[in-house]
PATISE-282016 format. One record per residue (C-alpha): residue number from 0; x, z, y. Coordinates in steps of 0.5 Angstrom, whole numbers, plus 2048, in hexadecimal, padded with zeros to 3 digits. Layout:
% residues N
<pt><seq>NUM</seq><px>X</px><pz>Z</pz><py>Y</py></pt>
...
***
This chain:
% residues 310
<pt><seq>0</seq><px>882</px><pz>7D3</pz><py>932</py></pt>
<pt><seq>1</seq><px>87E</px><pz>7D1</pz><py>92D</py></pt>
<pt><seq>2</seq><px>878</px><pz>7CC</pz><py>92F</py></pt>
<pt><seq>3</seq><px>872</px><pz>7CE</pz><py>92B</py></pt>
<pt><seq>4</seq><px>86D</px><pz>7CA</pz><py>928</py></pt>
<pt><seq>5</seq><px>865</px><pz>7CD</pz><py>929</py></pt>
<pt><seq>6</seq><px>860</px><pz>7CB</pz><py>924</py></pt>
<pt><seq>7</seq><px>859</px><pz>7CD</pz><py>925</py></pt>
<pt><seq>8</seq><px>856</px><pz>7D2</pz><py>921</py></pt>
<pt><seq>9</seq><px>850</px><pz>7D3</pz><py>91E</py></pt>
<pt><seq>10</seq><px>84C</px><pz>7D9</pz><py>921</py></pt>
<pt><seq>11</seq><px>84C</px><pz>7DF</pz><py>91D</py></pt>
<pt><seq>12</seq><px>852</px><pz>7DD</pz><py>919</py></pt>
<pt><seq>13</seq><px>856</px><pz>7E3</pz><py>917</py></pt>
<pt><seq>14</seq><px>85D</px><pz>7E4</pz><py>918</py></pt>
<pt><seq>15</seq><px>862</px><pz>7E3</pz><py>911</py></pt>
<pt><seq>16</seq><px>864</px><pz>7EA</pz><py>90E</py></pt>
<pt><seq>17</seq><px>86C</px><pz>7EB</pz><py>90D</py></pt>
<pt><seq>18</seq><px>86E</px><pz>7E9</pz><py>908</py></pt>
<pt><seq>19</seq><px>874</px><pz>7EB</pz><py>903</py></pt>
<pt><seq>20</seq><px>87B</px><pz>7E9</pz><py>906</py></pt>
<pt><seq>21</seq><px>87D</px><pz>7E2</pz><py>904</py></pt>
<pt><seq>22</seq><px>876</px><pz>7E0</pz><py>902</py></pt>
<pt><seq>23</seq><px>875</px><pz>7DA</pz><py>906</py></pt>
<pt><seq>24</seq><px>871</px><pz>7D6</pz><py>901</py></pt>
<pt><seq>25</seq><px>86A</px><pz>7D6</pz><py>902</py></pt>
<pt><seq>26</seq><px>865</px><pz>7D0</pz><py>902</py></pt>
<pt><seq>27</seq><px>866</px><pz>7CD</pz><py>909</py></pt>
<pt><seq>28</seq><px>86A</px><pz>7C6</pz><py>90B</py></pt>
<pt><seq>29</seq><px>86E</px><pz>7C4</pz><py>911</py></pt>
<pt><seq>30</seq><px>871</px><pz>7BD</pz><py>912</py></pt>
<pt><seq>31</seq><px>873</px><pz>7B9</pz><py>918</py></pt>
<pt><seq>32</seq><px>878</px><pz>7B3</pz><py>919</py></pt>
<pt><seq>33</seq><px>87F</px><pz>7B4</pz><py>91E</py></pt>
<pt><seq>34</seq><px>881</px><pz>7AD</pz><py>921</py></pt>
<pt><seq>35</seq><px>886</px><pz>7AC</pz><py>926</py></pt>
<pt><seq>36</seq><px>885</px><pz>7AB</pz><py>92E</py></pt>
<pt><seq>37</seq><px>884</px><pz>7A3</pz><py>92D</py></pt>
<pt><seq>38</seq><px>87E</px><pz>7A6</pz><py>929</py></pt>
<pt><seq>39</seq><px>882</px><pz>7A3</pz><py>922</py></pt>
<pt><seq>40</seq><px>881</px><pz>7A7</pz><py>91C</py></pt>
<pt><seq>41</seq><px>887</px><pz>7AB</pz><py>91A</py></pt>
<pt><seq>42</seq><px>889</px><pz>7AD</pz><py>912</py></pt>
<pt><seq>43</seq><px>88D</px><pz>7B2</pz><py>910</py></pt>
<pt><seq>44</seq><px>88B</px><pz>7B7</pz><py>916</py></pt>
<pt><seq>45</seq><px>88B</px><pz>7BF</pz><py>912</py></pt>
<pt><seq>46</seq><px>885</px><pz>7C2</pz><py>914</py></pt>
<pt><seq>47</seq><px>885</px><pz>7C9</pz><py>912</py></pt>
<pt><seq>48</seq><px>87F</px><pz>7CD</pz><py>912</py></pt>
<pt><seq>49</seq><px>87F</px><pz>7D5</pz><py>913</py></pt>
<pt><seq>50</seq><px>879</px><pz>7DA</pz><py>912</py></pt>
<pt><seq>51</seq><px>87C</px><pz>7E0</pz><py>915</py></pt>
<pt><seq>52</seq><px>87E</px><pz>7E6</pz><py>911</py></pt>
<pt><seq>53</seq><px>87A</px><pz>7E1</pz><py>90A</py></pt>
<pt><seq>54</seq><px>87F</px><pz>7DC</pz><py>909</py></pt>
<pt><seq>55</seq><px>881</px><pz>7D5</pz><py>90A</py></pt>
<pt><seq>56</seq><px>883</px><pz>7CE</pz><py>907</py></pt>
<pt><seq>57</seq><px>885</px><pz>7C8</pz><py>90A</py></pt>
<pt><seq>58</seq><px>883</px><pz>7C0</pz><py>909</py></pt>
<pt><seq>59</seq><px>886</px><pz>7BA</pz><py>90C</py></pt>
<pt><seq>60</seq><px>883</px><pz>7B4</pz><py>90F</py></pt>
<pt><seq>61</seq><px>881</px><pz>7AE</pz><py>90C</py></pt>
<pt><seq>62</seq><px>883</px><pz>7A6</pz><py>90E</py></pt>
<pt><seq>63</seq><px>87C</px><pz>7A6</pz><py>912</py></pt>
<pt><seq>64</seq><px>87F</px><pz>7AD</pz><py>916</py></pt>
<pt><seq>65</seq><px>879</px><pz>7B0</pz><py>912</py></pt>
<pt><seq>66</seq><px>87A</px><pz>7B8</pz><py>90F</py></pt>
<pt><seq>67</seq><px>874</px><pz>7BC</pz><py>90B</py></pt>
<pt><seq>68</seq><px>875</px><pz>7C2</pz><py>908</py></pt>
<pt><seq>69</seq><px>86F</px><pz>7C5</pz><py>904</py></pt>
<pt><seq>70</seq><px>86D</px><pz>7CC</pz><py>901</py></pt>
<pt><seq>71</seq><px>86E</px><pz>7D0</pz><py>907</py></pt>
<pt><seq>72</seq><px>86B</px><pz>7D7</pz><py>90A</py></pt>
<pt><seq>73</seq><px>869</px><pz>7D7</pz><py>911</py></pt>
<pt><seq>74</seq><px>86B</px><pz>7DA</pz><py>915</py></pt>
<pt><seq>75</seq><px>871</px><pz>7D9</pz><py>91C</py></pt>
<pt><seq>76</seq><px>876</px><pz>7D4</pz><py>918</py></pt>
<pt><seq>77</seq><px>87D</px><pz>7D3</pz><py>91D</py></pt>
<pt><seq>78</seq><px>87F</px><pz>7CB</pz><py>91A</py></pt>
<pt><seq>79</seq><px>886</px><pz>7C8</pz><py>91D</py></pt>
<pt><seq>80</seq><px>887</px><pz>7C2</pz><py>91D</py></pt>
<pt><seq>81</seq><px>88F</px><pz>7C0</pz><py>91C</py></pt>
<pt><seq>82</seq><px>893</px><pz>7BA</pz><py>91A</py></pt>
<pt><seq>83</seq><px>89B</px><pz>7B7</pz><py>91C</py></pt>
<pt><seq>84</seq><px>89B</px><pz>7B4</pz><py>923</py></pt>
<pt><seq>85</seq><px>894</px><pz>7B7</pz><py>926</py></pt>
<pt><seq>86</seq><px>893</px><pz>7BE</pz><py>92A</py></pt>
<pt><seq>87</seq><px>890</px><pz>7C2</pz><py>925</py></pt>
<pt><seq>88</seq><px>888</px><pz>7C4</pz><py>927</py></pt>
<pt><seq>89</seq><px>884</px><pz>7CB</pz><py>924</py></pt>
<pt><seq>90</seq><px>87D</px><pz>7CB</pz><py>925</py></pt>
<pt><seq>91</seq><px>878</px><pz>7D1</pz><py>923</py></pt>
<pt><seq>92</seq><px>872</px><pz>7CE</pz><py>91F</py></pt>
<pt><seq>93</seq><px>86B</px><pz>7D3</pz><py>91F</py></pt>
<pt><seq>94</seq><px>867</px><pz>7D1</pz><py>919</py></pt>
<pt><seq>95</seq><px>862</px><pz>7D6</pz><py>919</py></pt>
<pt><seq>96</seq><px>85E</px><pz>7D5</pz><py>913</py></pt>
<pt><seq>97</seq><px>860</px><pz>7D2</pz><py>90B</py></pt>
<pt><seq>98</seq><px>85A</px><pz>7CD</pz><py>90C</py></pt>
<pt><seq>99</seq><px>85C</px><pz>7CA</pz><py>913</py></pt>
<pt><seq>100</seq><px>85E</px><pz>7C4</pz><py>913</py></pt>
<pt><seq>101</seq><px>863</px><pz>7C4</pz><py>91A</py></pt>
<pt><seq>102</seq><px>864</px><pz>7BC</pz><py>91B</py></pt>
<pt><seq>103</seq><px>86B</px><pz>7B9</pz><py>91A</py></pt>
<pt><seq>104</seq><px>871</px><pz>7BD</pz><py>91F</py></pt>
<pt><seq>105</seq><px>875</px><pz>7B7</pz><py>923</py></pt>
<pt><seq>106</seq><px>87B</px><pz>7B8</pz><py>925</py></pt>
<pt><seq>107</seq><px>881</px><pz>7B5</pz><py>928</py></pt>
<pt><seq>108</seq><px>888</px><pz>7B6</pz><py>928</py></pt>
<pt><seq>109</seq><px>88D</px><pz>7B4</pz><py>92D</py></pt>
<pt><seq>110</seq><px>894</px><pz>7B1</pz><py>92C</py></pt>
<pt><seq>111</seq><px>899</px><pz>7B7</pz><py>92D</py></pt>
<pt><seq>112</seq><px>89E</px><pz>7B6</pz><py>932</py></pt>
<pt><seq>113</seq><px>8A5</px><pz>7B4</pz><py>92F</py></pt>
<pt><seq>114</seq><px>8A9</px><pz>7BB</pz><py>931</py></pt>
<pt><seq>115</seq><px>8B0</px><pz>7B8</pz><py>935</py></pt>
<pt><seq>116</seq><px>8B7</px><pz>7BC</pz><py>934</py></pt>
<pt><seq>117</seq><px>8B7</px><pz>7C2</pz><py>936</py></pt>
<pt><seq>118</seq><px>8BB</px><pz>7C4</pz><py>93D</py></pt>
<pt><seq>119</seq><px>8C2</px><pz>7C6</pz><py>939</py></pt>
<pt><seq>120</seq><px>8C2</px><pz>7BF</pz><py>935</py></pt>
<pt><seq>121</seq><px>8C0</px><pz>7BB</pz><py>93A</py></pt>
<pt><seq>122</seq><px>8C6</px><pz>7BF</pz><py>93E</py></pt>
<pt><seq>123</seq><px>8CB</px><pz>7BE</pz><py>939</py></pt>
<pt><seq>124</seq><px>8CA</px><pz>7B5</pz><py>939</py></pt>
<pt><seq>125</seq><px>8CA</px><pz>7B5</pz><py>93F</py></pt>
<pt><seq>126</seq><px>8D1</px><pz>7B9</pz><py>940</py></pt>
<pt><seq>127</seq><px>8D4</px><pz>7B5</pz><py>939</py></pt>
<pt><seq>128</seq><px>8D2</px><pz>7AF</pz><py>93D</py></pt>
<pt><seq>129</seq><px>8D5</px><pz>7B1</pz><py>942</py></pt>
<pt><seq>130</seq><px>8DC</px><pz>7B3</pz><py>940</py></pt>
<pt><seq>131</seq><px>8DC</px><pz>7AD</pz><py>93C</py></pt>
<pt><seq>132</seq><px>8DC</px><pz>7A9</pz><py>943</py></pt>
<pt><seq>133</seq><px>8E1</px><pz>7AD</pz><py>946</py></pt>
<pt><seq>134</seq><px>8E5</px><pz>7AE</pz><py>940</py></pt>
<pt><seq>135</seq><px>8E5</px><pz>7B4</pz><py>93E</py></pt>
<pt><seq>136</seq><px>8E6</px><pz>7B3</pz><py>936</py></pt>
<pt><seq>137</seq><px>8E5</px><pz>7BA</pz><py>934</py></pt>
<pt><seq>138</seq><px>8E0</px><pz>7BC</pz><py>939</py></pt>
<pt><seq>139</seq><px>8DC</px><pz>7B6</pz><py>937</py></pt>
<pt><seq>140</seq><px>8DD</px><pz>7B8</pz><py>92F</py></pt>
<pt><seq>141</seq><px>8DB</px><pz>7BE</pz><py>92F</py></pt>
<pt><seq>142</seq><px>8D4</px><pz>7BE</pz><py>933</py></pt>
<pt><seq>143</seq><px>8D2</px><pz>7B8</pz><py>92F</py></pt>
<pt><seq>144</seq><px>8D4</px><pz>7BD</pz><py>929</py></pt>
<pt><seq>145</seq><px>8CD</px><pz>7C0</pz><py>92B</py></pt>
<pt><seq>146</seq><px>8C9</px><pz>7BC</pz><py>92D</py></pt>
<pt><seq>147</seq><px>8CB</px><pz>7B9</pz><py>925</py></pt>
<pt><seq>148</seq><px>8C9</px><pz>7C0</pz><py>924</py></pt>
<pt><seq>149</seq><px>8C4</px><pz>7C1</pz><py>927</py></pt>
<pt><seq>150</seq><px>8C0</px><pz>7BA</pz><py>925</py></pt>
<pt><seq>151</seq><px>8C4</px><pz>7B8</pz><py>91E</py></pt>
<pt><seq>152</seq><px>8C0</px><pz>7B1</pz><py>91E</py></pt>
<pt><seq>153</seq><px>8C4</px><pz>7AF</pz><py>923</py></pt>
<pt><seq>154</seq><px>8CA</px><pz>7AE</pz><py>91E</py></pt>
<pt><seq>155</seq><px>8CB</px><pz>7A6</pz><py>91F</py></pt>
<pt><seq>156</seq><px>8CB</px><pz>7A7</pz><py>927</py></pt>
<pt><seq>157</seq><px>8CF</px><pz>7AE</pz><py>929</py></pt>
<pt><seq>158</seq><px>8D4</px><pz>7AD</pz><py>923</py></pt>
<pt><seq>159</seq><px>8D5</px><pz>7A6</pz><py>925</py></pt>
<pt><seq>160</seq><px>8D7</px><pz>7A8</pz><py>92C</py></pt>
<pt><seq>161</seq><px>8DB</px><pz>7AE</pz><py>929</py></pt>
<pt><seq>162</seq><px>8DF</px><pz>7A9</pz><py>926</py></pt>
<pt><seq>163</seq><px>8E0</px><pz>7A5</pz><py>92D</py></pt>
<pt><seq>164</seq><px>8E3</px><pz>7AB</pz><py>930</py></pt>
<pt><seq>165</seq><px>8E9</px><pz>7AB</pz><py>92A</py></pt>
<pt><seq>166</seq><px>8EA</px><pz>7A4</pz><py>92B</py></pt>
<pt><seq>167</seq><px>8EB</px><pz>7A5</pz><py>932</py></pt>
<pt><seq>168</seq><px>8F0</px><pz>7AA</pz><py>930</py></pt>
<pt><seq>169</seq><px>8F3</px><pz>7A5</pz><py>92A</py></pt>
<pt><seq>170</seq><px>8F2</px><pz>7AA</pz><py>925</py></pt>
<pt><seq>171</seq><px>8EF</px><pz>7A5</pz><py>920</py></pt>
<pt><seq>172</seq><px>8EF</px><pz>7A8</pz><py>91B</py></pt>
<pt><seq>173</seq><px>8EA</px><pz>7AE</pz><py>91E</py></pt>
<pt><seq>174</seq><px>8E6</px><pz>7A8</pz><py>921</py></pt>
<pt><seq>175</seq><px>8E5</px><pz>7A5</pz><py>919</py></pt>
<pt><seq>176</seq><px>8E2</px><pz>7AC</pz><py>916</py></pt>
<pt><seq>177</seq><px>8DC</px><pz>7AC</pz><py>91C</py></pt>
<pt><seq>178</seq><px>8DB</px><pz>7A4</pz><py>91D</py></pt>
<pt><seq>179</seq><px>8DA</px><pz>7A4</pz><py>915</py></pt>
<pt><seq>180</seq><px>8D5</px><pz>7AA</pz><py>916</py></pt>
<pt><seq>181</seq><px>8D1</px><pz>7A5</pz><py>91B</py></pt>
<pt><seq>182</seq><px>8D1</px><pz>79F</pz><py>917</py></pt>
<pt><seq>183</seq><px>8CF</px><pz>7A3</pz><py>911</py></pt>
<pt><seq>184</seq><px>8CA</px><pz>7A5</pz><py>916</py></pt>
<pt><seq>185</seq><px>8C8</px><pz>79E</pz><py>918</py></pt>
<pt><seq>186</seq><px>8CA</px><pz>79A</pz><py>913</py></pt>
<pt><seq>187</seq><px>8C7</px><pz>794</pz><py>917</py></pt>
<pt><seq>188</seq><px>8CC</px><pz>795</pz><py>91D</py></pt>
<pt><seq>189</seq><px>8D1</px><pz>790</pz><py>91C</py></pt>
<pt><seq>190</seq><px>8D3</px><pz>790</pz><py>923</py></pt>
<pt><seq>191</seq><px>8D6</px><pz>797</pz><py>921</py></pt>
<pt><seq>192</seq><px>8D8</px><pz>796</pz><py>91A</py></pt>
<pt><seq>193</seq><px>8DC</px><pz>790</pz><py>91E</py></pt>
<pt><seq>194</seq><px>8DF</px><pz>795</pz><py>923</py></pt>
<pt><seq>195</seq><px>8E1</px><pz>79A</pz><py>91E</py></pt>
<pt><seq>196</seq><px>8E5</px><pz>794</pz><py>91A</py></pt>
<pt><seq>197</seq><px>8E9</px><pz>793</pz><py>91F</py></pt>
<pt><seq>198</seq><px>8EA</px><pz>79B</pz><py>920</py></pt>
<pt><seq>199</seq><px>8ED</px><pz>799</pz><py>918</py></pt>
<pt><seq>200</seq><px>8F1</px><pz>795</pz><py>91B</py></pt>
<pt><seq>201</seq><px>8F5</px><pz>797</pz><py>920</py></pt>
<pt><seq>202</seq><px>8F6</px><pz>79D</pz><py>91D</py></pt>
<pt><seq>203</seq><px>8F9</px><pz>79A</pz><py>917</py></pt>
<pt><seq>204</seq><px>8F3</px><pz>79A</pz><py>912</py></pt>
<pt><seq>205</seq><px>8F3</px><pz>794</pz><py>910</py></pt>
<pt><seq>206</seq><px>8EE</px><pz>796</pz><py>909</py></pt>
<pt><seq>207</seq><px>8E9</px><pz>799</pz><py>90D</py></pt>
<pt><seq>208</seq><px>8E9</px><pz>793</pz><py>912</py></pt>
<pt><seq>209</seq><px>8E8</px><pz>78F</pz><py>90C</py></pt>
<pt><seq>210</seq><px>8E3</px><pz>793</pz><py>90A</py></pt>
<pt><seq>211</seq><px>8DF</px><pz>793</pz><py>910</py></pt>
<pt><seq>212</seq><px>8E0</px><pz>78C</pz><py>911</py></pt>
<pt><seq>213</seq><px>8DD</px><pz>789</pz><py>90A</py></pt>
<pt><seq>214</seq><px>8D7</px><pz>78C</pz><py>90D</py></pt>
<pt><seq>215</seq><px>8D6</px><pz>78A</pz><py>914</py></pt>
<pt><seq>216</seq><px>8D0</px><pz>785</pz><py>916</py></pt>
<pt><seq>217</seq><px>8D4</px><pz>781</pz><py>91A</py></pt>
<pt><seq>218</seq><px>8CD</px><pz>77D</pz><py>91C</py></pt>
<pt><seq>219</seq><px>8CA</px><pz>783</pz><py>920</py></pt>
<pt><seq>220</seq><px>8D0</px><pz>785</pz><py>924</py></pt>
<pt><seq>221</seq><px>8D0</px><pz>781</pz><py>92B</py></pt>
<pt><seq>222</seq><px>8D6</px><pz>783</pz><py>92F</py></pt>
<pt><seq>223</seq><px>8DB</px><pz>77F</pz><py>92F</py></pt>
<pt><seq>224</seq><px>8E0</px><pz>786</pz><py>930</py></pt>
<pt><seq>225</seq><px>8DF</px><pz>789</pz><py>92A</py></pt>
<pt><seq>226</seq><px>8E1</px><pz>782</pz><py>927</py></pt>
<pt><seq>227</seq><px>8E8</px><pz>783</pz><py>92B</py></pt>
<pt><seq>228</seq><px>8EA</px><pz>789</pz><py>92A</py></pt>
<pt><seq>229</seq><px>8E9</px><pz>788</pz><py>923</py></pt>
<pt><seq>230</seq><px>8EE</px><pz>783</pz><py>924</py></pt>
<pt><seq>231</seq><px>8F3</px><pz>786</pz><py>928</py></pt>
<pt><seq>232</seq><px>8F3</px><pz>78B</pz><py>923</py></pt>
<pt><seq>233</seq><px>8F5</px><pz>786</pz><py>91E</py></pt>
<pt><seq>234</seq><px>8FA</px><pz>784</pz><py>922</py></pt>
<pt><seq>235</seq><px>8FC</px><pz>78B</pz><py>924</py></pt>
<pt><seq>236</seq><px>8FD</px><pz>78C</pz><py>91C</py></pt>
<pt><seq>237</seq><px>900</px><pz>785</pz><py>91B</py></pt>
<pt><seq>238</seq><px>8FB</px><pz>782</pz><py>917</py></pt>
<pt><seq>239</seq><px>8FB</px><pz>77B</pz><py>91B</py></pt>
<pt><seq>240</seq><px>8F6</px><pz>777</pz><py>917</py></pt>
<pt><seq>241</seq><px>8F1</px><pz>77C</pz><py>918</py></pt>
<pt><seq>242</seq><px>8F3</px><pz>77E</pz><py>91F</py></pt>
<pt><seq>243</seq><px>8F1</px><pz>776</pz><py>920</py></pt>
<pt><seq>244</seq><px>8EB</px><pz>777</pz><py>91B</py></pt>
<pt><seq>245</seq><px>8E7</px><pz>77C</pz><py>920</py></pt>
<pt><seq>246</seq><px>8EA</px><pz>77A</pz><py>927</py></pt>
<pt><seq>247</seq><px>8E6</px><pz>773</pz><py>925</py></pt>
<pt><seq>248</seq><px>8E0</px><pz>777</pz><py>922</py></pt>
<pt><seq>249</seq><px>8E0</px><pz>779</pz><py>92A</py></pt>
<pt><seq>250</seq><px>8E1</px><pz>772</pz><py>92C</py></pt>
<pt><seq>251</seq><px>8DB</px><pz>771</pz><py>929</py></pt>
<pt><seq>252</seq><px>8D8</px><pz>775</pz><py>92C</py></pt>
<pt><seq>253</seq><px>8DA</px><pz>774</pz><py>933</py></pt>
<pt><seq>254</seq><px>8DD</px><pz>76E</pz><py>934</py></pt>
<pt><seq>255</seq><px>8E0</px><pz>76F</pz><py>93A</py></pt>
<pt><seq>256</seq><px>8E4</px><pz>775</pz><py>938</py></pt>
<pt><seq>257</seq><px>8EB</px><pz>774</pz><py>93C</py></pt>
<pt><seq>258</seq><px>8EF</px><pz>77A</pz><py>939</py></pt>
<pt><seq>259</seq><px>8EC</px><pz>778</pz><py>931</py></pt>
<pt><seq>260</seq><px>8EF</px><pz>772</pz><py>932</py></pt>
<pt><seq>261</seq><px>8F5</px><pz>775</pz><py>936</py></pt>
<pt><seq>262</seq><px>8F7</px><pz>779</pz><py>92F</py></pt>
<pt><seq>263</seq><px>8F5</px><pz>774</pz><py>92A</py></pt>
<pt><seq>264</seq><px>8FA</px><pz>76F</pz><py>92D</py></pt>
<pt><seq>265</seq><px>8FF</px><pz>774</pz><py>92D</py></pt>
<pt><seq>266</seq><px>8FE</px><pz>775</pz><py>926</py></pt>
<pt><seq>267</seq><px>8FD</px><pz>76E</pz><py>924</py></pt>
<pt><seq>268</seq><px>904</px><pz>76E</pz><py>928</py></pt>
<pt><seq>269</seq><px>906</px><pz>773</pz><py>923</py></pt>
<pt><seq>270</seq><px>904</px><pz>76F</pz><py>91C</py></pt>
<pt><seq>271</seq><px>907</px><pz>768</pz><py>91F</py></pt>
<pt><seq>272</seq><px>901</px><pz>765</pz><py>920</py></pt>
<pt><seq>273</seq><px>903</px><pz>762</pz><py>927</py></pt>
<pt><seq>274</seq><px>8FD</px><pz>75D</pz><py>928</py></pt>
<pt><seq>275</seq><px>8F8</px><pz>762</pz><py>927</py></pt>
<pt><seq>276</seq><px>8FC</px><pz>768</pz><py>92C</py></pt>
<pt><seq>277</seq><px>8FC</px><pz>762</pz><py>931</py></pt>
<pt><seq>278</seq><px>8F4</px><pz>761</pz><py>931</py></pt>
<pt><seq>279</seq><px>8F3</px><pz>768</pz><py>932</py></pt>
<pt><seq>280</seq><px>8F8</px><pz>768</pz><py>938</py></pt>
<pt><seq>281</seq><px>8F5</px><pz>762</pz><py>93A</py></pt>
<pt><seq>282</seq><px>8EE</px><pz>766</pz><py>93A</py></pt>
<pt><seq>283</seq><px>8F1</px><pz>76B</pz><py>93D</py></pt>
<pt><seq>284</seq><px>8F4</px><pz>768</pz><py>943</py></pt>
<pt><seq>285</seq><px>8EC</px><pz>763</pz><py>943</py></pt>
<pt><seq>286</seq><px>8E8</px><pz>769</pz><py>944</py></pt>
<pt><seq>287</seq><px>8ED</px><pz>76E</pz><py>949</py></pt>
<pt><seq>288</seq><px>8F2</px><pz>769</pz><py>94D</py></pt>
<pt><seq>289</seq><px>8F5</px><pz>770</pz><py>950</py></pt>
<pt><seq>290</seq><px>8F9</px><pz>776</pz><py>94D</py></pt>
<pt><seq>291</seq><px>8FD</px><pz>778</pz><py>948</py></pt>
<pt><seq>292</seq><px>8F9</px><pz>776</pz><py>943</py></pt>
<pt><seq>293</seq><px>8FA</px><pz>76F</pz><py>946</py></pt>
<pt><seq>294</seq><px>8FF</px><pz>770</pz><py>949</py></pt>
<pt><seq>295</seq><px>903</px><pz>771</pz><py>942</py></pt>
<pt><seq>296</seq><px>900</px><pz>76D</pz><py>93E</py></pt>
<pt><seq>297</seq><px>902</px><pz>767</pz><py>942</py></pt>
<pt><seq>298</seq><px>909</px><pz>76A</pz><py>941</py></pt>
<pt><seq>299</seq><px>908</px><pz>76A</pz><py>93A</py></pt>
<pt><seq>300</seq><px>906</px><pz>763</pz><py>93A</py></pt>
<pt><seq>301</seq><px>90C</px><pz>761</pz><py>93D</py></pt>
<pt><seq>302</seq><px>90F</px><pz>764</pz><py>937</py></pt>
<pt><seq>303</seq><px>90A</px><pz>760</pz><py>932</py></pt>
<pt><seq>304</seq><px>90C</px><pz>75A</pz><py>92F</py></pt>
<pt><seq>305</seq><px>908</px><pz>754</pz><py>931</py></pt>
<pt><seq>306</seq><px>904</px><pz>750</pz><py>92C</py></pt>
<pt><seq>307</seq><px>908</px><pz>74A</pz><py>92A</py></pt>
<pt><seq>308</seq><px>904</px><pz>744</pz><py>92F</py></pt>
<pt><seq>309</seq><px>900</px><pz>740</pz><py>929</py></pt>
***
């Protein structure tokens, strides 16, 4: 419904004739101001202005929220005022004669209220997520394949757990082609650029590792996890050196990390470097006395060379 705004009218005024269609100019003035419901002036509002059956033109708020179109007919004009992120409001404007003079028209435009998912979308996460839970793989694909479908800016989230679901099932090189679609996604997300490095190395692709190594930002990734499995995965590919490298990168993250410093020493027992494996089972046995960790390490100490007495 259009809300209408009366003005007074001079005793004996006499109605405007019709004129021809699409003539709506004339020698009359119409002006208001839009603000939004803080009272705030809002730019950029499009205010359109109709004259039926004789035209219409459309002008745009300024920074003052101010609109003025001047040369107009009398007669009803319907005005809409419209702008992204605010609920759309029509008006009808009585303008009775050329020379009245109507005072400014205020408006105020309310905030549109963001539109949710819809039912089917909401439908589909909510059972990607769930056959992610319970495992099932190709379930959980195919309803976050709609929800991808349905709301494509969510890339780096859906094809990030697409890729997950390949992981789980150690197609790694499935897992690669859509972890690479997140990254590029969201180029910032270093944890899944670290995650899919690691995919590259367990399923043999060492050159995309690489790749995707030589741009991680390791100063934002604050889980000592990825850290250790990048190094199991080295370790798993035969690269001690980098194997050690990455398990004491999770070290520094989390200094007492018992499995980090399990596997180093292993690998350190693997290069020779017998007083650097002690330390680490040593750690080991300091920060967890029972269980296997322990207990084999201190098998493994009493296979270790001891330091020479100084």
């Amino acid at each position: 419904m259009r809300l209408a705004y009366l003005a007074t009218v001079a005793a004996g005024l006499l109605v405007t004739p019709v004129l021809h269609a699409q003539d709506w100019k004339g020698l009359g003035r119409l002006a208001g101001k839009v603000s939004d419901e803080g009272g705030a002036p809002l730019e950029g509002v499009s205010v359109k202005l109709e004259l039926v059956e004789r035209g219409s033109t459309t002008v745009a708020t300024n920074k003052k929220g101010q609109w003025a179109v001047l040369g107009v007919a009398a007669g009803t004009w319907n005005i809409d005022f419209s702008r992204e992120g605010y609920v759309t409001k029509a008006i009808s404007v009585i303008l009775p004669g050329e020379a009245v003079r109507l005072p400014p028209i205020a408006v105020t435009l309310e905030r549109a209220t963001p539109v949710g998912p819809s039912a089917e979308l909401a439908l589909a996460a909510a059972t990607a997520d769930a056959a992610y839970k319970a495992g099932r793989w190709a379930e959980a694909r195919a309803e976050y394949e709609k929800v991808l479908a349905q709301k494509p800016d969510l890339a780096a989230l859906v094809e990030q757990q697409i890729g997950f679901t390949y992981i789980q099932e150690k197609s790694f090189v499935e897992a690669m082609k859509h972890l690479r679609r997140a990254v590029a996604a969201d180029p910032t997300n270093h944890e899944v650029r670290a995650i899919a490095a690691q995919a590259a190395l367990e399923g043999g692709m060492f050159e995309d590792a690489k790749e995707l190594l030589a741009t991680l930002d390791e100063s934002v990734i604050d889980s000592p996890d990825l850290f250790f499995n990048m190094g199991v995965s080295y370790l798993n590919a035969g690269d001690v050196a980098a194997a050690i490298d990455y398990l004491g990168k999770a070290l520094r993250v989390d200094a007492s990390y018992v499995d980090a410093y399990y596997r180093r020493a292993l690998a350190y027992l693997g290069q020779g470097k017998n007083p650097e494996a002690r330390a680490d089972f040593e750690k080991v046995i300091a920060l967890q006395a029972e269980g296997p960790m322990a207990e084999m390490s201190r098998k493994a100490l009493d296979q270790i060379p001891k330091p020479p007495k100084p």
